[in-house]
LUMRO-391576 format. One record per residue: residue number from 1; residue in one letter; x negated, y, z negated of N, C-alpha, C in turn. Coordinates in Angstrom, 1 decimal, decimal comma, m for minus. Layout:
BEGIN
REC_NUM_a_X_Y_Z_X_Y_Z_X_Y_Z
...
***
This chain:
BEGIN
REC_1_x_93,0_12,2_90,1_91,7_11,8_90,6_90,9_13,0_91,0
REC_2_x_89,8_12,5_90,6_88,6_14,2_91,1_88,2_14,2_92,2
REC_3_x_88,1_15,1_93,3_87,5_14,7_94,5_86,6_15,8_94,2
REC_4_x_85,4_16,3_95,2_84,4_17,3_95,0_84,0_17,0_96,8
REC_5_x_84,7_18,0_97,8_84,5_18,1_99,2_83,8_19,4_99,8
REC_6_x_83,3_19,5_100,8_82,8_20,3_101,7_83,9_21,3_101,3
REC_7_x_83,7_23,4_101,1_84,5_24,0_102,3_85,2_23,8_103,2
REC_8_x_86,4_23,6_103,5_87,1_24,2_104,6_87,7_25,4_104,7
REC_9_x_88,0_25,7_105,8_89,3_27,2_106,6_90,6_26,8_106,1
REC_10_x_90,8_25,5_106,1_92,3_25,5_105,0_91,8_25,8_103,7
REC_11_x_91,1_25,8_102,9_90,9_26,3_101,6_90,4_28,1_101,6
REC_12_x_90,6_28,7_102,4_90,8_30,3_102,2_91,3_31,0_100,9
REC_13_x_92,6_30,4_101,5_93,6_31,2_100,1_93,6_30,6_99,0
REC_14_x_93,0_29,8_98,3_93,0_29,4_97,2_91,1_30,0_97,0
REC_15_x_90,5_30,0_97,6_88,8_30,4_97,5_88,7_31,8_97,2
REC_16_x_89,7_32,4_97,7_89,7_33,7_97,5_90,7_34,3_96,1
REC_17_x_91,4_33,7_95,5_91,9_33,6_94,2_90,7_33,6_93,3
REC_18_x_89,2_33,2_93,9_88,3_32,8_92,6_87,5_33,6_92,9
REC_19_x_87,1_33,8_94,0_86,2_34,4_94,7_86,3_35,9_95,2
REC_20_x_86,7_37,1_94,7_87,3_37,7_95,5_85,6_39,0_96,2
REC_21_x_84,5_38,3_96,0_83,3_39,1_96,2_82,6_38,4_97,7
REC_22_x_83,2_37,3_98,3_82,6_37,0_99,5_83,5_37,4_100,5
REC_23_x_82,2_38,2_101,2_82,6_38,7_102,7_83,2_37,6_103,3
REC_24_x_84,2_37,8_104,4_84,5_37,0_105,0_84,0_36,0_106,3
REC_25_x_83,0_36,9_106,4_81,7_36,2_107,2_80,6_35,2_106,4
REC_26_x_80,7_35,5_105,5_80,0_34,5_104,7_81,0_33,2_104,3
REC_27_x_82,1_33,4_104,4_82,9_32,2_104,1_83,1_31,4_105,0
REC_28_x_82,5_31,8_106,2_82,6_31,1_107,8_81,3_30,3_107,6
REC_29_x_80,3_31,3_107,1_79,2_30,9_107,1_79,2_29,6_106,5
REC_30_x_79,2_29,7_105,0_79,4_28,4_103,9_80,3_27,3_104,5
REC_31_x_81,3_27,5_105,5_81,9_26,6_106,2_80,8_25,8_107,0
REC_32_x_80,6_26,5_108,2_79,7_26,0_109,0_78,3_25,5_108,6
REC_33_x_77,8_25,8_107,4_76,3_25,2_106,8_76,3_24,4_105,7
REC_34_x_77,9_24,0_105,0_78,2_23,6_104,1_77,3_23,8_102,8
REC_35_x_77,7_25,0_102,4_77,0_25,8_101,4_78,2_26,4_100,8
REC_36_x_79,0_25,3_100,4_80,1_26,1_99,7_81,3_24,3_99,2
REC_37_x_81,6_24,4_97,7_82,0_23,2_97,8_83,5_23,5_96,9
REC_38_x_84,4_22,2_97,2_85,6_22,8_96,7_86,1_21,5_95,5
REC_39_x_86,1_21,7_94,2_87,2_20,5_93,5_88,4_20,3_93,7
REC_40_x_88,9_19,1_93,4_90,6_19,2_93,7_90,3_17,8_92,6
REC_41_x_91,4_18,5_91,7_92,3_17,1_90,7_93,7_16,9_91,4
REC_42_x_93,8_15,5_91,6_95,0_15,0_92,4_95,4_15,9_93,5
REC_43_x_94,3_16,5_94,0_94,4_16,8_95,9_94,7_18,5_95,4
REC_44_x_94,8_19,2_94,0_94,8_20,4_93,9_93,5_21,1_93,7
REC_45_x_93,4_21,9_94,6_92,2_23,1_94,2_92,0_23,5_92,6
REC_46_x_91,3_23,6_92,2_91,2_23,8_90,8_89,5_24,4_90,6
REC_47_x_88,4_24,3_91,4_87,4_24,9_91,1_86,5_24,8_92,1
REC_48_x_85,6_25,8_92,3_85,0_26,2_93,7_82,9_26,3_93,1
REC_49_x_82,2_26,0_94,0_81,0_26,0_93,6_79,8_27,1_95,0
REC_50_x_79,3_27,9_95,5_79,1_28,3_96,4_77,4_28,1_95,8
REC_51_x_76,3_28,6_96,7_74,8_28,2_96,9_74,6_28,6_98,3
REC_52_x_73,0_29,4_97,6_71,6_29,9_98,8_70,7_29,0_98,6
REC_53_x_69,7_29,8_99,8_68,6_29,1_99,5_67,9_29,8_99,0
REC_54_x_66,9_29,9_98,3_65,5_30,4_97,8_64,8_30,0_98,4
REC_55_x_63,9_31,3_98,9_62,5_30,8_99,6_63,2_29,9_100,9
REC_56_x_64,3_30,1_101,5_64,5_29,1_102,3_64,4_27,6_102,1
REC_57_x_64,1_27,1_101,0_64,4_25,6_100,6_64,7_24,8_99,2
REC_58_x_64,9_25,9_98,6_65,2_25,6_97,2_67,1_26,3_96,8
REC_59_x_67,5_25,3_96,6_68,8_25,9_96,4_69,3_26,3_95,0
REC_60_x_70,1_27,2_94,9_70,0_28,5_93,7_72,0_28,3_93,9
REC_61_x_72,7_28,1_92,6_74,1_28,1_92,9_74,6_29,8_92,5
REC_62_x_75,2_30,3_93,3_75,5_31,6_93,6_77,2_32,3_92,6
REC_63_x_77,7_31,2_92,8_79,2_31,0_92,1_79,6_29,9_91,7
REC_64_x_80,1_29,7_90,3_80,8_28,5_90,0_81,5_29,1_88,9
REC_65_x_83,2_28,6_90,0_84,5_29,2_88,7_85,0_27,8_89,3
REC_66_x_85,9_27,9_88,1_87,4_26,7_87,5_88,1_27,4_87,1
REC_67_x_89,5_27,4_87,8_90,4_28,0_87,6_90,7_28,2_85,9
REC_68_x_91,3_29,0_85,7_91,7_29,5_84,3_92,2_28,2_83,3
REC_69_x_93,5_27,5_83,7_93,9_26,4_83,5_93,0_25,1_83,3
REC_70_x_92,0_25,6_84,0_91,6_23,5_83,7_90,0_23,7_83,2
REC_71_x_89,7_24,7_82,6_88,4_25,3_81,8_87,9_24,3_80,7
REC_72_x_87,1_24,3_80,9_86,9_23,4_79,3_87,2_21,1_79,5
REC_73_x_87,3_21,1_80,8_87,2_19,7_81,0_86,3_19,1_81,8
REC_74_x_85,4_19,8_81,9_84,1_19,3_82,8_83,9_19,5_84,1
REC_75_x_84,9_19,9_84,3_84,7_20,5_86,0_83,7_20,9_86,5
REC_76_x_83,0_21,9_85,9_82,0_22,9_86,0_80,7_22,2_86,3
REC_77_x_80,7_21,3_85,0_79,5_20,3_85,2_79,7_19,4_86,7
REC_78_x_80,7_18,8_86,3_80,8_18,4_88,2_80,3_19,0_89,1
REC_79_x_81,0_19,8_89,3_80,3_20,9_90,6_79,3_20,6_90,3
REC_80_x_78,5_20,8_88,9_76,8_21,4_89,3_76,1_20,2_89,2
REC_81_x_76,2_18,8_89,3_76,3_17,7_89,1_76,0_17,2_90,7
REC_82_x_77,4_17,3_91,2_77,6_17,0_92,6_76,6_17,6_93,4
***
């Protein structure tokens, strides 16, 4: 089953596997403004989607990876979807 949830601080160590360019203040940040989103097939992390704002109201997606392994099944579109 696909889920597509907010950021959390338990998803660190798997966010940073994909991610290895966000400061760690900005990963607090995307926590607390939810500006940062995480997939999971059957409750596993498998692909991550982050986003700014433009102009302060217009949202711009900043990062979107899927793990190596699950490439190529639509994930991606999910995230950008979601």
């Amino acid at each position: 089953m696909i889920e597509i949830r907010y950021l959390k601080e338990t998803d660190k160590q798997f966010w940073y596997t994909l991610d290895r360019y966000l400061p760690e203040t900005e990963f607090q940040n995307k926590i607390c403004t939810k500006m940062g989103y995480v997939l999971l097939d059957s409750d596993n992390p498998v692909g991550l989607l982050r986003y700014n704002l433009f102009w302060d109201n217009t949202p711009f997606c900043t990062m979107l990876i899927v793990a190596e392994g699950y490439r190529g099944k639509g994930y991606g579109k999910q995230l950008m979807t979601h």
